[in-house]
C-alpha positions in Angstrom: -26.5 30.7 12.5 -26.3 31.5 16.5 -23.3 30.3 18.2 -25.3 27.2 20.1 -26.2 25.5 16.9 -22.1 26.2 15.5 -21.4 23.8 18.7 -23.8 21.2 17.9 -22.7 21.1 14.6 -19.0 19.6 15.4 -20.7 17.1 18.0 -23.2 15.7 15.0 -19.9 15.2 12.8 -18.2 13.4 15.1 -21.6 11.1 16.1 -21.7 10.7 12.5 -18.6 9.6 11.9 -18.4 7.3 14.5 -21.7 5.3 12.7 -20.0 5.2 9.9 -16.9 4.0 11.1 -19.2 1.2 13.1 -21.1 0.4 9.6 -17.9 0.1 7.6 -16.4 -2.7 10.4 -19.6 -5.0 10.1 -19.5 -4.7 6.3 -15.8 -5.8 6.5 -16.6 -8.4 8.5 -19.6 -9.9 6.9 -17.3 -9.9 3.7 -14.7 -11.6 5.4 -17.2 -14.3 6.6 -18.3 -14.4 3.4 -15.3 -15.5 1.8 -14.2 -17.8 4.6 -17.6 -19.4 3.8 -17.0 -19.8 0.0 -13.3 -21.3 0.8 -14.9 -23.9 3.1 -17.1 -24.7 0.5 -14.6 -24.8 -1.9 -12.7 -27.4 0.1 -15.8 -29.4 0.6 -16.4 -30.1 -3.3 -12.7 -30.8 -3.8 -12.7 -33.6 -1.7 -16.5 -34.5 -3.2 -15.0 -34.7 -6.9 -12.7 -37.2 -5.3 -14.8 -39.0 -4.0 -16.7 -39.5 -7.3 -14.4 -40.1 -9.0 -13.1 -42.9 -7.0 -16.2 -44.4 -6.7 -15.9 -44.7 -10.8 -12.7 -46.0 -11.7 -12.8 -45.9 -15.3 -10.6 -43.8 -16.8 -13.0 -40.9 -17.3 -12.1 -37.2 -16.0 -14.2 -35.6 -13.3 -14.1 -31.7 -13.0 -14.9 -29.6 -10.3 -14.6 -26.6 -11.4 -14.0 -22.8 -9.7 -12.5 -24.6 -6.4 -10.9 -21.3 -4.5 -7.7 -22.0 -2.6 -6.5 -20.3 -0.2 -2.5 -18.9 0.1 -0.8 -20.5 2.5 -3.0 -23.6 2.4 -1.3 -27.2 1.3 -3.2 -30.9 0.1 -1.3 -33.5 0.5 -2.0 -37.5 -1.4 -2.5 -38.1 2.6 -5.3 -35.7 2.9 -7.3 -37.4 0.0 -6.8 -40.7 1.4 -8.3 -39.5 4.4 -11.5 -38.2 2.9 -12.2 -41.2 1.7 -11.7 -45.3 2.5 -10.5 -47.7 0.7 -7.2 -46.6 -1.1 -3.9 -45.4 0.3 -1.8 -42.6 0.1 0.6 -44.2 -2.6 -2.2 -45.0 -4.7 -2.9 -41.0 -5.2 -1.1 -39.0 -7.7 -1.1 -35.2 -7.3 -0.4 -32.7 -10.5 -0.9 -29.0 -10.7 -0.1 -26.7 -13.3 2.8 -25.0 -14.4 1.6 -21.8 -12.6 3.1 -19.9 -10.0 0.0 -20.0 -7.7 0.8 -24.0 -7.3 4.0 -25.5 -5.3 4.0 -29.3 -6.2 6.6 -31.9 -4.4 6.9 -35.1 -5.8 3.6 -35.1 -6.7 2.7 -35.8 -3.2 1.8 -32.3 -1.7 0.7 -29.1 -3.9 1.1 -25.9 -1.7 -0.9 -22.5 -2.6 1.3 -19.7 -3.3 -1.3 -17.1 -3.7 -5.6 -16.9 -3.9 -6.6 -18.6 -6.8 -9.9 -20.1 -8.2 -9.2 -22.8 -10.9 -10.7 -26.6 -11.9 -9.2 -29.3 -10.6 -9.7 -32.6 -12.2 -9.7 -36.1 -11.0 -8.8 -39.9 -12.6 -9.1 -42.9 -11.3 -8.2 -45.8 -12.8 -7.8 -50.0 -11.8 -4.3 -49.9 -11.0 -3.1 -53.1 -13.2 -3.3 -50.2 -16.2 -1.1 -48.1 -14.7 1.3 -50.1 -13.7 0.4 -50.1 -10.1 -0.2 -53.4 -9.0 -0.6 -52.9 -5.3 -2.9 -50.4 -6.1 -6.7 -51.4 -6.1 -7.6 -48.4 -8.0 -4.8 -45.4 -8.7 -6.2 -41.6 -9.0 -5.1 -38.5 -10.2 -5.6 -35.0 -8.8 -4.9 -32.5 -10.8 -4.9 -29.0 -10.0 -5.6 -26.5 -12.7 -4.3 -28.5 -15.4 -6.4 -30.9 -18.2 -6.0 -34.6 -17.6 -7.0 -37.0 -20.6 -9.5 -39.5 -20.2 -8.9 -43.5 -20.9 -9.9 -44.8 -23.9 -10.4 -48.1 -22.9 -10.3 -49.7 -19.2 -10.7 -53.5 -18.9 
């Protein structure tokens, strides 16, 4: 090999890396767009199941199921009352499982801990059965853990 094409030889490896350094950041951030487009979706369908399932208060369990959370994020009985009309805040019970991914306070706001991608299950039920008497129709949220349904609801 003459000494001209020894020269052009380090100049091509550097061009070439640079390209692939180029390619590498548009892969990253078409992943990352990817995943911020499956958590919006996510969040879309859990406010969805509640919606059904408060638009069928009897006692049976609605699923949505491989909802992804994100770390960091928080849903609140609040937030659920805002997605939908016609029931308030203290008529919405939250629940989550005994996992570490799930941060639950008075069953009124479940924090995320960490990524996770679980069910989450919704009840709603007249809320003379429950013992809820102001309530028009009391739900459950549940994330990541089973809820029963009713046998019954009059």
């Amino acid at each position: 090999m003459n000494q001209q094409g020894q020269e052009g030889a380090g100049f091509r490896l550097i061009i070439e890396v640079v390209l692939a350094f180029f390619v590498l950041v548009i892969i990253l951030g078409v992943v990352s767009q990817i995943d911020e487009w499956r958590w919006q979706v996510s969040v879309r369908r859990l406010y969805e199941g509640f919606d059904k399932s408060l638009n069928s208060p009897d006692g049976s369990v609605i699923v949505e199921r491989d909802i992804v959370l994100k770390m960091g994020s928080s849903y609140s009985n609040r937030a659920f009352e805002g997605s939908s009309a016609g029931i308030d805040a203290e008529c919405i019970e939250l629940d989550a499982s005994n996992s570490m991914a799930y941060d639950l306070s008075e069953n009124r706001v479940v924090s995320i801990t960490t990524v996770i991608q679980t069910n989450v299950y919704y009840k709603c039920l007249p809320g003379h059965i429950v013992g809820k008497d102001d309530c028009g129709t009391f739900c459950t949220v549940s994330f990541g853990k089973e809820l029963e349904p009713e046998e019954e609801v009059d």
